[in-house]
Structures are given as C-alpha cells and as structure tokens.
C-alpha positions as CSV (number, residue, x, y, z in Angstrom):
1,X,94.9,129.2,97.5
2,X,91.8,130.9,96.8
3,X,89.1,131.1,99.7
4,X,86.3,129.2,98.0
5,X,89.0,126.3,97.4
6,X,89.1,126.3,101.2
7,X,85.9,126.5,102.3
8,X,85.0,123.2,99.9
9,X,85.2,120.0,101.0
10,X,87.1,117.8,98.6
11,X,86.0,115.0,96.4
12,X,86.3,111.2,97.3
13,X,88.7,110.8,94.3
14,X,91.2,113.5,95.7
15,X,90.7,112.3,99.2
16,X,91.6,108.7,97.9
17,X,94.9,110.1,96.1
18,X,95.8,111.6,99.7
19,X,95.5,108.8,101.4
20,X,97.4,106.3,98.9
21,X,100.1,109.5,99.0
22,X,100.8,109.2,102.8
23,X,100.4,105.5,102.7
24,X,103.2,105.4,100.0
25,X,105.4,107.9,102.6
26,X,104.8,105.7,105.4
27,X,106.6,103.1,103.3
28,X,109.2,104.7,102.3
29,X,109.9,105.7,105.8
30,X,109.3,102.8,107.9
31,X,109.0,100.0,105.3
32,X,106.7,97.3,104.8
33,X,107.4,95.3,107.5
34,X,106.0,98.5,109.9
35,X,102.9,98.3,108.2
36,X,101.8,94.6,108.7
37,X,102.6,94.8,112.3
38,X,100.0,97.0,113.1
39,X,97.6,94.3,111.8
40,X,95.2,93.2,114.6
41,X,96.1,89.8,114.4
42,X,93.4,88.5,117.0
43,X,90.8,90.2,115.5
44,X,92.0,88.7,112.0
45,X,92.5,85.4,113.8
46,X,88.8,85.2,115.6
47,X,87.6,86.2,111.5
48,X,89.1,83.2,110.4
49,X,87.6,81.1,112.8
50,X,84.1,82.0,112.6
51,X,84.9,81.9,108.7
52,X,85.6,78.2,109.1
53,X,83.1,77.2,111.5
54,X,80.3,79.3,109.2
55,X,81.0,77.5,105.8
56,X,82.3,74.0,108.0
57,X,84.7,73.4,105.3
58,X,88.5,71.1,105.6
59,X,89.8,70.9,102.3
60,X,92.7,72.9,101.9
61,X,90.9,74.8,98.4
62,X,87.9,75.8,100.6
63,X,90.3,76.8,103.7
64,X,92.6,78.8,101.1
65,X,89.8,80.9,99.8
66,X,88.6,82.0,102.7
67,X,92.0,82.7,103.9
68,X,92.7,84.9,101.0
69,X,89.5,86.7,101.1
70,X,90.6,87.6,104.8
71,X,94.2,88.7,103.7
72,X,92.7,90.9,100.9
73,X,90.0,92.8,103.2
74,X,92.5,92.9,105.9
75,X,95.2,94.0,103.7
76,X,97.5,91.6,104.9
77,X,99.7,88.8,103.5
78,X,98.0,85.3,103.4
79,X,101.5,83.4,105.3
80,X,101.4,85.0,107.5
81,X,97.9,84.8,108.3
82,X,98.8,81.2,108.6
83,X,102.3,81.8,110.8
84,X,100.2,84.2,112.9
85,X,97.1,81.3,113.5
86,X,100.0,78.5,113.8
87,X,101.7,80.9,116.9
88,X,98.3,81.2,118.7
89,X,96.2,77.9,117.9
90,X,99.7,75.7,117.6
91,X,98.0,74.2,115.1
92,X,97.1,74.5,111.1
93,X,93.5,76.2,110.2
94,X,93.3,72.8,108.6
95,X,93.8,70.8,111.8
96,X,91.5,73.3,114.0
97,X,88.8,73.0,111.9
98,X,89.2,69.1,111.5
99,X,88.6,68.5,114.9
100,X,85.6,70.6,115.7
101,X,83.8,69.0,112.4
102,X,84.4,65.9,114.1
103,X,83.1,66.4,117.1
C-alpha cells in the first residue's frame, strides 16, 4: 500500500461497501437470528407508541404503515415488532391505541 493511500481518508462509497462486507460476515457467522436480537426492543416499542398517539390513528391500514416505517428505519422485521409489543403491552397496537382514543 502506498503511503499517500494511507494517510487519505476514504470515501463514503468505500466506507459503505465495508460496512455491508462485515455486516454480510456477521451473518454468515452468527446468522440472522443474532442480528435481530440486538434490536432495542423498548426503544422500538416507546417509537411505536408515540407514533400512534401522534397521528391518533385505529385502523389497522394506518397502524400497519406506521409499523412498517418503524421496522424499515429500525431494520427490523414488522412480526415481530408486533410479538415484541404483544409480550410487553399484552395487548395488540390496535387494542392500545383503541382505548386511549377513547378516553
């Protein structure tokens, strides 16, 4: 390697290509399951809830939408989203939201 190609930093693109490399190794390694458990569940979780209460929506298109939008910033898969909210509200994000817009 020459000395100049060390003392530059390097581009976003190659940086990117890095990243997605040791994202694909951790994979192959551990799997995908490894990956989704170090999701911060709560923090997903309390997202979802302020979600709902912001837009003050019940109907499952609305409540889907938002879900996924979560799931796709949070890299995560959108069941179990719901399995996770389901463990800690023992209830639906449909049913949690229901009863605080009628209140």
């Amino acid at each position: 390697m020459k000395s100049q190609q060390l003392n530059t930093p390097p581009d976003r693109e190659t940086l990117q290509k890095r990243v997605q490399r040791l994202n694909n190794r951790y994979l192959t390694i551990f799997g995908r399951d490894a990956l989704e458990e170090d999701a911060s569940w709560p923090k997903i979780i309390d997202r979802l809830k302020r979600d709902l209460l912001k837009h003050q929506v019940s109907d499952y298109d609305s409540i889907d939408a938002i879900m996924r939008h979560i799931c796709h910033t949070n890299r995560c898969d959108v069941h179990e989203l719901h399995d996770q909210f389901v463990s800690q509200e023992r209830c639906t994000p449909d049913q949690w939201i229901s009863a605080r817009l009628d209140v």
